[in-house]
N, C-alpha and C positions, 0 to 999 in steps of 0.2 A: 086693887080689885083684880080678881084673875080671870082671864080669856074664857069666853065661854067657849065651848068644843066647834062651835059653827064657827066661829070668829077664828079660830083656828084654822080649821081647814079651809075656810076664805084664803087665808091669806098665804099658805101652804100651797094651795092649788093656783094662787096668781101667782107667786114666783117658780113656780116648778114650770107653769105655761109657759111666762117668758126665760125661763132655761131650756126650755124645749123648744119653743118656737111656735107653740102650737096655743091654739083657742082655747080660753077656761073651760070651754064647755064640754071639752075634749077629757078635761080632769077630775078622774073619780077617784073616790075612796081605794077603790080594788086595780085602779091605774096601776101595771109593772113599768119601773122606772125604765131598766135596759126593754125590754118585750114591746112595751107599748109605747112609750115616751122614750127611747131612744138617747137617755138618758147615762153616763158612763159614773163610774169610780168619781172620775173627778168635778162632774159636772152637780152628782150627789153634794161632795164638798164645799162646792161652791152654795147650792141650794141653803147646806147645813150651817154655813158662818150667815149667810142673811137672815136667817130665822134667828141665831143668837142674836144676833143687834137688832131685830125688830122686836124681837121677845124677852130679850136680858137675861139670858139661858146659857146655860153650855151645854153640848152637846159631845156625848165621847165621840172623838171621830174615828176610833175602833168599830163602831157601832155601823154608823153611816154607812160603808157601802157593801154592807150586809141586809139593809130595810128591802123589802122584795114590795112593799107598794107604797103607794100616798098615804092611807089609810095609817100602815106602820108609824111612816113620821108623823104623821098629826096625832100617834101614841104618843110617839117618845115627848115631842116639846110639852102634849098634855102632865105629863107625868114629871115635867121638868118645870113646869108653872106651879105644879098644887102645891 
């Protein structure tokens, strides 16, 4: 059965908090990862291998520290689940 889009961005928006440091509630859709969250290259990386093992996904990691929000990645894994 595949992730509905909310259960996505849950779980996108908890591990991005705790790669940021910062409060879920701090975590939106339109969050910029460097801008707002503070977020680098690698820290993306790091975000993008826990989504594949939470989600049994891969993920090009070309891709990854190009996404400019949250939002973006809870595209990509969406489009990586259908």
């Amino acid at each position: 059965m595949a992730d509905a889009p909310t259960d996505i961005l849950a779980t996108v928006t908890e591990i991005v908090a705790e790669e940021a440091g910062v409060d879920t509630s701090l975590v939106t859709p339109t969050s910029r990862f460097a801008d707002d969250l503070d977020i680098d290259s690698l820290g993306l990386l790091t975000i993008a291998t826990q989504l594949e093992e939470r989600f049994g996904v891969t993920l090009d990691d070309a891709l990854i520290p190009s996404l400019p929000t949250v939002g973006a990645l809870v595209d990509l894994v969406g489009t990586k689940k259908a």
